[in-house]
N, C-alpha and C positions, 0 to 999 in steps of 0.2 A: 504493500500500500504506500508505503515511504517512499519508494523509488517512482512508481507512479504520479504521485501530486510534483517530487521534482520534474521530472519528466514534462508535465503540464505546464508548469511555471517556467520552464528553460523555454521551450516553444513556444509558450506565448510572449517572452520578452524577447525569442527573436526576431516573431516576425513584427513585432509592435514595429521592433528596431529596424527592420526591412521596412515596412510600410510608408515609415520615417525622413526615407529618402528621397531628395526630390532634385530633379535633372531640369536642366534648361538656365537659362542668364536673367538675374537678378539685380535692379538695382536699389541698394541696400542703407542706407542713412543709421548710423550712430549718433548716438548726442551724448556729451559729460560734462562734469568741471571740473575745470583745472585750478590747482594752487600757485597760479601765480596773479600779477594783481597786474589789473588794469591802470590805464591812465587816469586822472583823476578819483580813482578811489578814494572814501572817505571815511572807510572805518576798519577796521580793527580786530574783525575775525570773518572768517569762509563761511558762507551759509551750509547748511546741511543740503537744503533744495531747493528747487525751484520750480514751479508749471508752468509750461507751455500748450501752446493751441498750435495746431500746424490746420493751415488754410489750404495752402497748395504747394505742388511739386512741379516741374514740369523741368525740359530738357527747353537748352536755346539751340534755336536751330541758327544753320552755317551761317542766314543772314542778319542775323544779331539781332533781328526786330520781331520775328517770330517766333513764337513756343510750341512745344509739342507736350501738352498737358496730360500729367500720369496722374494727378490726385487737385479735386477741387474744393472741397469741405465737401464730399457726398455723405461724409459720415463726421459724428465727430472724434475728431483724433486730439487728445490730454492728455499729456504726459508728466510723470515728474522726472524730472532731472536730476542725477545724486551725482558721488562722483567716482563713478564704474560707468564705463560705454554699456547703451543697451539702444536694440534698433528701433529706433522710431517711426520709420519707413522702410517696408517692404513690398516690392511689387515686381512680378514677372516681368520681363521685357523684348522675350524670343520672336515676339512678332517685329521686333524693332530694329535684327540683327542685320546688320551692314550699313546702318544707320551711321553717319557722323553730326555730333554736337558741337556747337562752339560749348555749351559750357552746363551748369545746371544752377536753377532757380529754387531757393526754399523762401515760403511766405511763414510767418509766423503773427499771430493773434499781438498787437501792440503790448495787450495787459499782462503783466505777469506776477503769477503771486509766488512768494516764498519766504524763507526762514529758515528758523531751527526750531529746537524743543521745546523752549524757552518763549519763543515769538514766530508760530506758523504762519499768522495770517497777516505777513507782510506784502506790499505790492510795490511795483514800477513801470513805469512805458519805457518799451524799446523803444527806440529813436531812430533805430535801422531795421524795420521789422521783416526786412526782403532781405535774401544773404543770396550772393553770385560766385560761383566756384566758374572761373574764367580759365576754363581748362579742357583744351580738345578730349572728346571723348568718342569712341567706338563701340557701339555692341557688338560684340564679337562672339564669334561658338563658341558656345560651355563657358562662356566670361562674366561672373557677377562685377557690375559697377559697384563698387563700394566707397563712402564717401561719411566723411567724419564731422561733427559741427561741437568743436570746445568751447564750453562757455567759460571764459577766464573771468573769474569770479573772486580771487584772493580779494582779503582786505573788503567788501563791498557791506558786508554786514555792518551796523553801530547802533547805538543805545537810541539814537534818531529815526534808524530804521534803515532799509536795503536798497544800495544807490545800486546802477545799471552797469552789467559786464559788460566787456567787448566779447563778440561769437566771432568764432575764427572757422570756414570751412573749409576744409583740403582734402586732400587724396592721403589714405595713409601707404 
């Protein structure tokens, strides 16, 4: 009977773990913060978090005036932001293979709340709520796009309340 329930148990987490598998090109958005401090920072410790709204996604195409839009607020997408990368956006893009970009477009929600343990229900407006990764890109076979957005947040917290990081987006 003992070897049997393992037996069950091995097969069922492998095919879980087969099933799990998924083929085709991705393009893949991380978000974190980072410890180091922006320009004009004003206070004196790293928040713990922060939430975001993402609006929309989209690729710039070759002529810099057009978009090829992968995400528009059809749902809504809130995230908290700590400080460990976690993907924010994920979406297939094999239809889109041979494609070239000039670059990619992330919208974010102006408002954003955050803190610590201490004091969760802090807010700020972005002042740049569109971010541009101005960097030729290719969908290419079996190639997830993967692209990163650090929120440099050092120093942004203070007893006044949570001034505005710089977001940095790049290629890792």
């Amino acid at each position: 009977m003992k070897l049997t329930i393992t037996k069950y148990l091995l097969l069922g987490y492998v095919s879980a773990g087969c099933g799990s598998l998924v083929e085709g090109q991705f393009l893949d958005i991380e978000m974190y913060g980072v410890a180091r401090t922006p320009t004009g920072a004003a206070g004196d410790k790293d928040p713990e978090f922060q939430s975001y709204r993402l609006l929309q996604v989209s690729f710039m195409n070759q002529d810099g005036t057009t978009l090829t839009t992968l995400f528009n607020n059809e749902e809504d997408k809130i995230f908290r932001v700590v400080d460990r990368p976690q993907i924010i956006f994920s979406k297939a893009i094999a239809e889109l293979e041979g494609q070239k970009y000039q670059g990619l477009q992330v919208v974010f929600d102006p408002a954003v709340e955050g803190g610590d343990q201490e004091r969760p229900n802090l807010s700020f407006t972005l002042s740049q709520p569109t971010q541009q990764l101005n960097e030729a890109l290719t969908v290419e076979k079996a190639k997830n796009v993967e692209v990163q957005i650090k929120v440099i947040w050092a120093n942004t917290l203070s007893e006044a309340g949570m001034s505005e990081p710089t977001l940095e987006i790049v290629r890792p």
